[in-house]
C-alpha positions as CSV (number, residue, x, y, z in Angstrom):
1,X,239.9,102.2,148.0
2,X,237.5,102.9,144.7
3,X,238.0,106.7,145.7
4,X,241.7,106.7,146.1
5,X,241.9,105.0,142.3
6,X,239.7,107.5,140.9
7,X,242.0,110.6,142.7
8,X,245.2,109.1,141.4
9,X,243.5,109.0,137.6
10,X,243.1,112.5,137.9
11,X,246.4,113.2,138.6
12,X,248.6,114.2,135.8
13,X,251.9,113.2,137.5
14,X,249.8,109.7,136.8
15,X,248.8,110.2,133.4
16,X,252.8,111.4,132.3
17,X,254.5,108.2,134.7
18,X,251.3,105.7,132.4
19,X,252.7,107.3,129.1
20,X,256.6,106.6,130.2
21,X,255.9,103.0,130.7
22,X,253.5,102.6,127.5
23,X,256.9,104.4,125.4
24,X,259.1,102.1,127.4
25,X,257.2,99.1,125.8
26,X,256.6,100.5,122.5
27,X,260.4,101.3,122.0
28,X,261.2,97.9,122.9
29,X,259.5,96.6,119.7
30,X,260.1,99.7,117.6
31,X,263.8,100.3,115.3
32,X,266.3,103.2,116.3
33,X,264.9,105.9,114.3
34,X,261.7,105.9,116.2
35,X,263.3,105.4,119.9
36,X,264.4,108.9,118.9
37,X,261.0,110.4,118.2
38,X,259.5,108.6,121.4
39,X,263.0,110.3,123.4
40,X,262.4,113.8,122.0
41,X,258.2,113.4,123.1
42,X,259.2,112.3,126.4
43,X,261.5,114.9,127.2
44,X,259.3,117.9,126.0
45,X,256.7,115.8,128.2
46,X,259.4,115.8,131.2
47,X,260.0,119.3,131.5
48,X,256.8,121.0,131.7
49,X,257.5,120.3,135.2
50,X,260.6,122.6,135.4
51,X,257.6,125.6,134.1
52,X,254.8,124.3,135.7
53,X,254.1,125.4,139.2
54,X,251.5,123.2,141.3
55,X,248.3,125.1,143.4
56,X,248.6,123.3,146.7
């Protein structure tokens, strides 16, 4: 179970899915103008996957 943590942490599909839900909260707190900012980060953050191609 402690190894299956630790393989998910490395994954970035983890790392990008942790970030949505931390700008999910922070825009909930934060005025208009920054929801904006936070939209803009999370869409150039979005489509690296579209470039991206995955060794398997």
């Amino acid at each position: 179970m402690v190894d299956y943590i630790k393989n998910q942490f490395k994954d970035i599909n983890t790392w990008k899915g942790m970030v949505a839900l931390g700008a999910a909260i922070i825009m909930y707190f934060t005025p208009d103008e920054i929801d904006n900012i936070i939209m803009m980060a999370l869409g150039t953050l979005g489509i690296t996957d579209i470039f991206v191609m995955n060794k398997k």
